[in-house]
N, C-alpha and C positions, 0 to 999 in steps of 0.2 A: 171445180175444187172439191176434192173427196171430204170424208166426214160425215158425221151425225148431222141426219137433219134436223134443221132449224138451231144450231149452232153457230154454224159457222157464216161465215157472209155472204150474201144472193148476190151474185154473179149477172142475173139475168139482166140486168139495163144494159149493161157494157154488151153482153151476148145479141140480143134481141134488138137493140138501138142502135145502128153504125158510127150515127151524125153525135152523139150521147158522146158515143167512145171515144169518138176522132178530137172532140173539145176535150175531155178528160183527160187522157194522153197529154195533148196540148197542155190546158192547161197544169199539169204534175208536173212536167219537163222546166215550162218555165218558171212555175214555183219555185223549181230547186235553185234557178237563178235567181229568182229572188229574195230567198231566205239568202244567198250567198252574199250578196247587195244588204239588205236589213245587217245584220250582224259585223258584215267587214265595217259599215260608216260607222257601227256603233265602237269599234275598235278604233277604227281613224280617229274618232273624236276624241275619244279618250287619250289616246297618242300624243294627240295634239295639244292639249288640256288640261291629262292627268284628273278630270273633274268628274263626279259621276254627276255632281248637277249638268254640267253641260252633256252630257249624252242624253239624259232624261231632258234635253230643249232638245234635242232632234225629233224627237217623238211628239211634243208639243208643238215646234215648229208648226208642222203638217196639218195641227188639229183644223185651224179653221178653214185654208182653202180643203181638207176630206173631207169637212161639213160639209160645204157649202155645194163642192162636184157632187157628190153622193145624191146632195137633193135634187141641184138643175139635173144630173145625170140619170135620175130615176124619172123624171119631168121627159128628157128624151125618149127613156126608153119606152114610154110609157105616146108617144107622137109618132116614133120613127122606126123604120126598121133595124131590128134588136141588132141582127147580122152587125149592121154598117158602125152603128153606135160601137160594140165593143169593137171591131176594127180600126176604131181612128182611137181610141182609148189606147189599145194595147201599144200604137205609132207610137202617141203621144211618152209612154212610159219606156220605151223602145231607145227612141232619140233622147231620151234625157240619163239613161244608163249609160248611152256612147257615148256622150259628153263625160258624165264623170270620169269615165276610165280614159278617155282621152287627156283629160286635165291633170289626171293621178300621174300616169305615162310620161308627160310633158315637165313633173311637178309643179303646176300651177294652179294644184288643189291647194282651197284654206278651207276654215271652219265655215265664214258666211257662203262660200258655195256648196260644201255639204249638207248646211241645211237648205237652202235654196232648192237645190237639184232633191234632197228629200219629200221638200215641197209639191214638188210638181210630180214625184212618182206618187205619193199621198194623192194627191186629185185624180190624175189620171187612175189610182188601179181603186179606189172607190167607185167612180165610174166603170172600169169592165168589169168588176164583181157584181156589183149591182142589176147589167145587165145580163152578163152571164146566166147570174142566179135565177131571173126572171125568165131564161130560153128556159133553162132545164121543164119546168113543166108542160113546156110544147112540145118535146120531144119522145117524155115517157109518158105512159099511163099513172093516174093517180096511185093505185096501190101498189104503184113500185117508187113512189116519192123517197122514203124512209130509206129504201134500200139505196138509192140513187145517194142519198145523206151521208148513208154509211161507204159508199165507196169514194165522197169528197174527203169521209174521217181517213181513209188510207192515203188519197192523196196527197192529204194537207201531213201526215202522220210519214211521209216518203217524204217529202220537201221538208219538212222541219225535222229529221231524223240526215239528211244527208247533206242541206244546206248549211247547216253551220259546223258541223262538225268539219265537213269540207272548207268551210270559211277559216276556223280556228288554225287548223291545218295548213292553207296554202299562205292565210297572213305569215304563219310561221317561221315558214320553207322560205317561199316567193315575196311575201309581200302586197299591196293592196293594189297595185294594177292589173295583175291576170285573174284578179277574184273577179273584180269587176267586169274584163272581158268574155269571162264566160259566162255569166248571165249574160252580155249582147249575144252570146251565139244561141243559149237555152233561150232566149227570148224568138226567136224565129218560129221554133213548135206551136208558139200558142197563133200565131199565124194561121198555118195549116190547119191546126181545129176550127177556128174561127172562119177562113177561105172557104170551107168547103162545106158551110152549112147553108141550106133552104134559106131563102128571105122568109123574114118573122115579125112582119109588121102586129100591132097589136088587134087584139080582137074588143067588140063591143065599144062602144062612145069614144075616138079621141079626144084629148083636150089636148092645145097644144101648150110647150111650154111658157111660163108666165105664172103671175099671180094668181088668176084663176085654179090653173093647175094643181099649183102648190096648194089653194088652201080647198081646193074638191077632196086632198088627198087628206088634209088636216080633219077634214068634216068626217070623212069614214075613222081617222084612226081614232079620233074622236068615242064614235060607235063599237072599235073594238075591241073593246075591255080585253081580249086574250094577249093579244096581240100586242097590245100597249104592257100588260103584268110582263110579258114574258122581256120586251124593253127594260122594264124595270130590274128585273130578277138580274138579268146580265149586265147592267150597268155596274149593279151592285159590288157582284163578282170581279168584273176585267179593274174597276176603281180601286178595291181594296185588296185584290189578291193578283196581282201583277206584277210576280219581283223581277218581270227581264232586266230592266234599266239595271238592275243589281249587277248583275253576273262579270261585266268585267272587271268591276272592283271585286267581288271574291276571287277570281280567279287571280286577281295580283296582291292583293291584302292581306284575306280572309284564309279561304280554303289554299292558297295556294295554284299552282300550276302554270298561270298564265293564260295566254288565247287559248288552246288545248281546253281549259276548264271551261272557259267561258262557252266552247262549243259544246261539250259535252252538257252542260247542264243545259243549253237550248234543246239542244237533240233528244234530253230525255224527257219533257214534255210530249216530245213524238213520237217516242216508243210507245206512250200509255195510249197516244193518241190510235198508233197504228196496232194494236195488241187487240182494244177495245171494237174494234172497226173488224174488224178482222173476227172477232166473234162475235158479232152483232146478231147475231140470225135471233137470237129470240130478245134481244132489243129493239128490233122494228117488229116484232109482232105486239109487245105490247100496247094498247091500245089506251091508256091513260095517259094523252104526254102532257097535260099542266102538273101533274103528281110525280112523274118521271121528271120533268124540269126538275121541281120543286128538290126533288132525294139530290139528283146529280149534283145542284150547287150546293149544296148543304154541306157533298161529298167534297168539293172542292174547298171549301174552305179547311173542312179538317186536315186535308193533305197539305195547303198552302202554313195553317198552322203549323205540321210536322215541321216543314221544311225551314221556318222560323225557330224552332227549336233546335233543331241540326247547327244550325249558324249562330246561334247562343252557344251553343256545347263549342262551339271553333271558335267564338270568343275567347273563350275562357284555359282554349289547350295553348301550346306552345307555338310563336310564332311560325307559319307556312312562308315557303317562298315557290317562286316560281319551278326549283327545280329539287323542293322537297317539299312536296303538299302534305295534307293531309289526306293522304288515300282513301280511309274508311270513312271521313267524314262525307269525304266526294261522291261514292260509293249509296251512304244514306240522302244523304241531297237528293241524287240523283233517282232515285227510289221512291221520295215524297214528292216528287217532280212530274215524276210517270204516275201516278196516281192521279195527279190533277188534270195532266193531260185527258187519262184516262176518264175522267168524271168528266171533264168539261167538255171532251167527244160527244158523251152520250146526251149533252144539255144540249148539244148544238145538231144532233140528227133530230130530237122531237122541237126545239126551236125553226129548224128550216121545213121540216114536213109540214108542220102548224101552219106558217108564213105561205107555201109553196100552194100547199092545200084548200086553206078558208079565205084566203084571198083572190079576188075575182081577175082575171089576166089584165082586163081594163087597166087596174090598178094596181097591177104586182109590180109593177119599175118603179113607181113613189114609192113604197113602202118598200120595197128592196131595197132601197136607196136608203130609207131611213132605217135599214136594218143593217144596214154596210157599216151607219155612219156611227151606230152604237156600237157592233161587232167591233168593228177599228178604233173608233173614237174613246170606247172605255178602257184600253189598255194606255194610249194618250194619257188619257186622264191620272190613271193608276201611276204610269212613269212620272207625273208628276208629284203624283202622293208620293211613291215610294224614293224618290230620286230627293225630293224637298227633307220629308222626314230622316231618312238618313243624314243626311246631310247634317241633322240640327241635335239628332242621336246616335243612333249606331246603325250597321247594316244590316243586322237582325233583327230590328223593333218593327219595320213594316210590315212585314209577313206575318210577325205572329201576335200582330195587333191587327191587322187586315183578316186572316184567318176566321181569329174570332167576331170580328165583325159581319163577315160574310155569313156565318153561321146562323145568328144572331137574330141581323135584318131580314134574311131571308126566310127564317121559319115564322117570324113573324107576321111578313107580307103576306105569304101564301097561307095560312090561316085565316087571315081578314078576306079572302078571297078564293069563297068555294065556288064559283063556277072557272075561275080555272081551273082548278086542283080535279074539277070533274070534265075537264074537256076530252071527250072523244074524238079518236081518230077514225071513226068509222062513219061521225056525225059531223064532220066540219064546221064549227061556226068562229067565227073572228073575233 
């Protein structure tokens, strides 16, 4: 990729690493089908429902069996070879989207099987992120971690930029059964990245999975004060600055539009995401990431703020329907939307480099695992906050009561805590 150096994004993992690129690929492909899966159930539910509290239970649904795969699943990766673990994970999440769309097809989808089949994509894709995340450091060099980060932000920034806009879109047109079959077909790619990697069994002391396991893994996070802050910071964040559960009541209430909105406003989360990634080059060169965490969620909450305010301001105009929105409000939404993306990219290349980095291989699948289950589990949480509170108020009070909360806690915690705020990335420690 041309350009000014150290702007733009390092290429070299994907260049230099085959086995790196072939999962990559892999996984982006089938991301896109499952951003198309996420967003279409959140549509069917509401369909079915009319409820945003029940769409914000499909999210919670999933919380405890995510916990609980995340942990034994990092317990595997952490025994077994990495390869085999995320191959029966991906099966596992594989056969439960060909059921849904088989069920939609047939019409003999209801709500408790949506959440059901939520369930079990929830455990199963805990478990191959987890282990996933844990390959990646066997395959690159350490000071290409960051960049390897920022090329997940493009990835993640491509799948949440074409999966729901494409979800919004074919619910539209088509309907919920060929959304859901083309994820079973994007799901075969993460196959082939997966097939064709080296066996990667762990290095240094197995323990195998059990008790032991789980609390050897307790004992280190225990010891690592970075590690456990940066847990903290983003639970923070996904709990009170998480308005997905929101979007398909604005997009039939609020803003107006319909599914169309509801995609657009996922998508532009992944514009900021992919924008950001994409000129990362002198955002992995910095070498302060608990103080780069620190600014990034700070950033995120003011954007999640804005976008609270955007939705006060559609309170208060003239009622929106499906096929005369509020254009410019959409417009701004979408704007304070891509910003948090964009902030919360850059929290999650110095949160995975940190993670990838100071933690010992031994031990990166329990703690990957426990870093899946906060990654995932705090917007759970969030849909809950944000799905409950509306519900009891309006559909603008979560964001820009969360906003400021984000804010808030977080410049507070990372003051109480100068040896994150000074962690080096050239000095690894946990």
């Amino acid at each position: 990729m041309s350009g000014r150096p150290g702007v733009l994004i390092d290429l070299s993992p994907l260049t230099e690493n085959p086995a790196f690129a072939r999962m990559w690929i892999g996984s982006t492909l089938s991301g896109i089908g499952g951003q198309l899966t996420l967003v279409t159930v959140m549509l069917h539910v509401f369909a079915l429902t009319g409820s945003t509290f029940a769409v914000s239970m499909i999210a919670v649904a999933g919380l405890v069996p995510m916990v609980l795969a995340g942990l034994y699943g990092g317990m595997l990766a952490d025994a077994f070879d990495r390869r085999l673990v995320a191959l029966i994970a991906a099966t596992v999440t594989f056969v439960s989207t060909a059921l849904l769309a088989a069920l939609t097809w047939s019409g003999g989808e209801t709500i408790w099987w949506l959440y059901v089949l939520s369930m079990i994509n929830s455990a199963a894709n805990s478990v191959g992120m987890a282990t996933r995340t844990a390959i990646v450091p066997r395959l690159i060099p350490r000071d290409k971690l960051a960049a390897a980060s920022a090329l997940n932000g493009v990835a993640f920034g491509l799948t949440v930029m074409a999966g729901p806009a494409l979800a919004g879109l074919l619910v539209a047109l088509t309907g919920y059964g060929w959304t859901y079959t083309i994820d079973v077909v994007l799901m075969l790619s993460m196959f082939l990245g997966l097939w064709t990697l080296p066996s990667l069994r762990p290095e240094g002391e197995v323990v195998r999975p059990g008790l032991a396991s789980l609390v050897d893994g307790w004992r280190f996070l225990r010891r690592a004060g970075n590690i456990r802050m940066q847990y903290i910071v983003d639970i923070i964040a996904m709990t009170f600055g998480q308005p997905l559960v929101l979007f398909p009541a604005l997009g039939t209430v609020l803003l107006g539009g319909g599914a169309l909105t509801t995609g657009l406003l996922t998508a532009a989360v992944a514009v900021g995401t992919f924008a950001s990634s994409l000129f990362s080059g002198r955002v992995v060169q910095y070498r302060w990431h608990g103080r780069g965490i620190e600014r990034a969620v700070e950033a995120y909450g003011a954007a999640i703020l804005l976008f609270g305010l955007v939705l006060l301001v559609s309170a208060g105009a003239s009622p929106a329907t499906e096929t005369a929105p509020h254009i410019a409000l959409i417009v701004l939404a979408c704007i304070a939307l891509a910003f948090s993306g964009a902030a919360d990219n850059v929290s999650s290349i110095y949160r995975n480099t940190m993670m990838q980095a100071a933690v010992p291989d031994a031990m990166r699948g329990r703690l990957q695992g426990v870093f899946i289950v906060v990654v995932a589990g705090g917007p759970r949480v969030g849909a809950l906050y944000a799905g409950t509170l509306a519900t009891f108020t309006a559909l603008w009070f979560p964001p820009l009561l969360g906003g400021f909360l984000v804010i808030a806690l977080v410049a507070i915690l990372a003051r109480r805590s100068p040896r994150f705020r000074g962690y080096d990335a050239e000095n690894p420690e946990p």
